[in-house]
C-alpha positions as CSV (number, residue, x, y, z in Angstrom):
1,X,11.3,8.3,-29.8
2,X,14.5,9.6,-27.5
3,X,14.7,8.1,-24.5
4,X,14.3,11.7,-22.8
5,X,10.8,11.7,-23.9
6,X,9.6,8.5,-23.3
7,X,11.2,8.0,-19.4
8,X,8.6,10.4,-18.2
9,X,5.3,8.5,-19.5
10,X,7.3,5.2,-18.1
11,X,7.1,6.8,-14.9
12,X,3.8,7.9,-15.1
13,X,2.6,4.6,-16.4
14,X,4.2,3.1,-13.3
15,X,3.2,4.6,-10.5
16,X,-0.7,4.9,-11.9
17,X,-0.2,0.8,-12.6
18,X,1.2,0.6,-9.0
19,X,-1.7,2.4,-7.6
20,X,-4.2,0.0,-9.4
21,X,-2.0,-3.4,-8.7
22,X,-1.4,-2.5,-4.6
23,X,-5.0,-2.6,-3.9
24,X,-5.9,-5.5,-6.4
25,X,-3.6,-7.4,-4.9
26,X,-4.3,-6.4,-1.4
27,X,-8.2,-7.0,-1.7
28,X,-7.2,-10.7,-3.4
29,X,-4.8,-11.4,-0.4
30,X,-7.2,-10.3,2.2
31,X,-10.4,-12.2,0.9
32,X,-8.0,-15.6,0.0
33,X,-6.6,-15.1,2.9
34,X,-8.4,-17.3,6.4
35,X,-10.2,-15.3,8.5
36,X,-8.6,-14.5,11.8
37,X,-10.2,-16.6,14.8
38,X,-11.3,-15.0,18.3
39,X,-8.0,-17.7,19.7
40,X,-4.8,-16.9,18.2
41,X,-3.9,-20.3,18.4
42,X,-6.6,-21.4,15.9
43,X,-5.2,-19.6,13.4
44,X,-2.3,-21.8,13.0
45,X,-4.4,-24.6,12.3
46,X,-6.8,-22.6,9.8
47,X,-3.4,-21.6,8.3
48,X,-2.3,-25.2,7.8
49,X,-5.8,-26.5,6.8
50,X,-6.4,-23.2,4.1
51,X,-5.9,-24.5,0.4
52,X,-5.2,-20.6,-0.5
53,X,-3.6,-19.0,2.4
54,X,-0.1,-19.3,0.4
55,X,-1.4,-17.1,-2.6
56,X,-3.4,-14.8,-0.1
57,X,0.2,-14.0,1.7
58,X,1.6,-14.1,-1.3
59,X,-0.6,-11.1,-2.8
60,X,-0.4,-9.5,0.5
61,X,3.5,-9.4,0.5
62,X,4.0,-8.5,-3.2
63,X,1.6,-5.8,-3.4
64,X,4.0,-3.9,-1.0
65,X,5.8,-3.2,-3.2
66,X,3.5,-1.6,-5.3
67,X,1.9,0.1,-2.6
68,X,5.6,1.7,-1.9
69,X,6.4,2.9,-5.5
70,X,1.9,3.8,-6.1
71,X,2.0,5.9,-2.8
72,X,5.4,7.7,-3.1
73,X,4.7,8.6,-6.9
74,X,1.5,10.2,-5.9
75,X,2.9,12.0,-3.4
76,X,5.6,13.2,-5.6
77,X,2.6,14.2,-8.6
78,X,1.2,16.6,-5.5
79,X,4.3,17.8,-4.1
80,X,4.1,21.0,-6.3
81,X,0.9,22.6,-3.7
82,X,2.1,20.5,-0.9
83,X,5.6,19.9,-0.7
84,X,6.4,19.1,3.1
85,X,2.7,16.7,2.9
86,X,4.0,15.0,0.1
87,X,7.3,14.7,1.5
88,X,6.2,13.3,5.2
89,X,3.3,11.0,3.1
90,X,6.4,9.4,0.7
91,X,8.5,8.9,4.2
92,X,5.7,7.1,6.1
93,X,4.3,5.0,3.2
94,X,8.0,3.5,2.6
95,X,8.1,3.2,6.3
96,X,4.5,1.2,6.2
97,X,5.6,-0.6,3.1
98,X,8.2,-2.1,4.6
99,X,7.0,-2.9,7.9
100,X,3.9,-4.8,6.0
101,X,6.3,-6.4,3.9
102,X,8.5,-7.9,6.5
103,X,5.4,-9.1,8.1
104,X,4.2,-10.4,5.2
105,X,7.8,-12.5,5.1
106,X,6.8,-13.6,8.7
107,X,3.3,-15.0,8.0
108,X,4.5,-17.1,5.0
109,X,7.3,-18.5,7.5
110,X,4.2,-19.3,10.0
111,X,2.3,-20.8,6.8
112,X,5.2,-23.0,6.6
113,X,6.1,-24.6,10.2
114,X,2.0,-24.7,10.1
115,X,1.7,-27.0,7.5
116,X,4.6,-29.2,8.4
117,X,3.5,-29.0,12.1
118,X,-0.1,-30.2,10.8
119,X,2.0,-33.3,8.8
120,X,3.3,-34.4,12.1
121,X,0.5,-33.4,14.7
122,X,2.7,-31.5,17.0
123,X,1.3,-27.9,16.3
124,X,3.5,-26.3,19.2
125,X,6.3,-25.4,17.3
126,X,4.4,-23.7,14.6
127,X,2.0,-22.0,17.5
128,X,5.2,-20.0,19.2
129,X,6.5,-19.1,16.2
130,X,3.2,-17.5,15.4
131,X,3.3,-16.0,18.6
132,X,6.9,-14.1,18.0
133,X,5.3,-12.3,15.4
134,X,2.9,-10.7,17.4
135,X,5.2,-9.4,19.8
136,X,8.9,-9.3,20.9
137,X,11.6,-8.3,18.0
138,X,8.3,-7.8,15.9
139,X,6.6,-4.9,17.7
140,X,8.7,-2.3,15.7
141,X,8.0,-3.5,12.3
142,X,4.5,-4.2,13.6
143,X,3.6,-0.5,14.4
144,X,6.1,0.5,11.3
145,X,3.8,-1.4,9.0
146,X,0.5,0.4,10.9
147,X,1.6,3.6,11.7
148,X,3.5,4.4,8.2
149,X,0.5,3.2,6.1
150,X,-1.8,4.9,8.4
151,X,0.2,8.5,8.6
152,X,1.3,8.0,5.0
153,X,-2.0,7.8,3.1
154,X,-3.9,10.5,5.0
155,X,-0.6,13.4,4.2
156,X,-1.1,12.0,0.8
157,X,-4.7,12.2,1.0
158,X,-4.3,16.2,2.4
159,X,-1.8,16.4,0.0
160,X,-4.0,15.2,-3.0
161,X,-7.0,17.3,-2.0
162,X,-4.8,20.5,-1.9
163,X,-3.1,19.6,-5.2
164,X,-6.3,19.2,-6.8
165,X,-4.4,16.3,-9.1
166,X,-7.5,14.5,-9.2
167,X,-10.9,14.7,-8.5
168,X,-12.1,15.5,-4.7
169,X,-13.9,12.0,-4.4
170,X,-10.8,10.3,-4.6
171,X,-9.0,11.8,-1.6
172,X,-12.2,11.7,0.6
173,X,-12.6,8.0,-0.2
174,X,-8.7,7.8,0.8
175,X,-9.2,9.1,3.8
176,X,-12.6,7.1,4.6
177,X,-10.7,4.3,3.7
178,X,-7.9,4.7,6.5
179,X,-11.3,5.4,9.0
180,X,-12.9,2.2,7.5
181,X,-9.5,-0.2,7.5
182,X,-7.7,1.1,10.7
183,X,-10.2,2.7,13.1
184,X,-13.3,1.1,12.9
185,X,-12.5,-2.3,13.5
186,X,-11.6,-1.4,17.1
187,X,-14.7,-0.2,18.0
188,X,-17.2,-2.5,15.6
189,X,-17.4,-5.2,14.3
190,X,-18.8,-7.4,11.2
191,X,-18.5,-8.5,7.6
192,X,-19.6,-5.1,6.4
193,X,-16.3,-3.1,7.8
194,X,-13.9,-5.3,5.6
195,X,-16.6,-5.1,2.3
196,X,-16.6,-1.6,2.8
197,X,-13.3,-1.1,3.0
198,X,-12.8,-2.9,0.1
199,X,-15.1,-1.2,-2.3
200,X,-13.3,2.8,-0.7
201,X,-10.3,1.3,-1.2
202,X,-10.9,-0.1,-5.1
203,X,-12.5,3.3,-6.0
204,X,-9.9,5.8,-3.9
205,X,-6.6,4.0,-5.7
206,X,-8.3,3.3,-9.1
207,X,-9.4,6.6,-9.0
208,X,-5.9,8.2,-8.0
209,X,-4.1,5.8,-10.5
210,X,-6.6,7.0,-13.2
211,X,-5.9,11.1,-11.9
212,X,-2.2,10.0,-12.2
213,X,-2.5,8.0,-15.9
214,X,-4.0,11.7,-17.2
215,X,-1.8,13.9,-15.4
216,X,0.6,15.5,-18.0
217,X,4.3,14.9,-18.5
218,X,5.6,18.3,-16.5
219,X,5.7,16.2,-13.3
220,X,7.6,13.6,-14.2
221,X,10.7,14.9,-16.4
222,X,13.3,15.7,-14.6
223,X,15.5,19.0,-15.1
224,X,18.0,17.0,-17.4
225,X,15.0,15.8,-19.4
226,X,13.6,19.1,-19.6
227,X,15.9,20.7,-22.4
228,X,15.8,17.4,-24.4
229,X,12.4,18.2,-24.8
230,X,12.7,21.2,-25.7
231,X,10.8,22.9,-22.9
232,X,13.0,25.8,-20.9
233,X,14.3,24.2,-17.5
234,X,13.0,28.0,-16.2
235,X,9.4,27.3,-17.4
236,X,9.2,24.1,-15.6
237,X,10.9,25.1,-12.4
238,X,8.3,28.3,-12.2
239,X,5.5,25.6,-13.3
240,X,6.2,23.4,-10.3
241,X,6.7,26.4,-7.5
């Protein structure tokens, strides 16, 4: 098999594994992961005394990238119907990716002054470093991480619903997943907001991935590709208007 035909099921294969790996990963980070105390301060010491915060960050930190090439590759299956949604949703779930990420980098440097802090009693150290990272220098990347994620996965949501790539369920549980994640925790609380956050999210990115895994191979050739295939570069162009 040419290379020309197989590159465009490699990409599809990708970005539907991406979609499925990013919110594995990000449900086994959050639930390994210590839970976060009422005192910020305590958290340094749950972080030192937690026999799986390292995998939890871990997971959290890797999965970014998968949530950067999953979210980007959907947006690019929809961009046909929605071009400028899909355009703004790749922009802002790079941007989130990457502001999650270099948190994530952050946290696992906390994890570390944490557990040598704990070694030698003083916890201080480990305490204002914790503290940087929740302010300062950190702001930026703090709402990048928030506010691209947020932003990005509802245009791709939109985007997805107009597209009608995959079934309607799976951009509605998108989108109640942002509400559930990012907006309800400020006005409720309990254990029930992160479990249900976790099931919309398993079923909105599984679903997409699965939408993307079917979709055909129009959407990812490229115009080079196209010929090689033997399928007029017109066709295609007029296909994807």
């Amino acid at each position: 098999m040419s290379t020309h035909r197989t590159l465009p099921s490699v990409r599809r294969v990708l970005v539907a594994g991406s979609l499925v790996l990013a919110i594995l990963m990000s449900v086994g980070g959050l639930l390994l992961q210590p839970e976060f105390p009422d005192d910020p301060n305590a958290y340094v010491e749950l972080l030192a005394e937690s026999s799986t915060a390292q995998i939890g960050l871990q997971l959290f930190l890797w999965s970014q990238v998968f949530w950067a090439i999953g979210l980007i590759g959907l947006a690019h299956v929809t961009s046909h119907r929605s071009p400028v949604l899909a355009t703004l949703g790749a922009a802002f779930s790079g941007l989130g990716a990457f502001g999650h990420a270099a948190y994530g980098g952050a946290s696992l440097v906390t994890l570390g002054m944490a557990r040598d802090a704990a070694e030698s009693g003083d916890l201080d150290a480990a305490q204002a470093a914790f503290a940087t990272t929740q302010g300062g220098d950190f702001v930026p990347l703090l709402l990048a991480g928030l506010a691209g994620t947020v932003l990005g996965a509802i245009l791709v949501a939109v985007a997805l619903l107009r597209s009608a790539v995959a079934p309607r369920w799976v951009a509605i549980a998108m989108l109640a997943w942002v509400v559930v994640e990012f907006v309800l925790p400020n006005v409720l609380s309990g254990a029930w907001i992160t479990y249900t956050s976790l099931v919309l999210g398993v079923l909105a990115f599984t679903g997409a991935g699965v939408a993307v895994f079917r979709s055909g191979s129009r959407a990812w050739t490229t115009m080079l590709e196209a010929p090689a295939q033997g399928a007029p570069v017109q066709a295609d162009a007029a296909a994807s208007a």
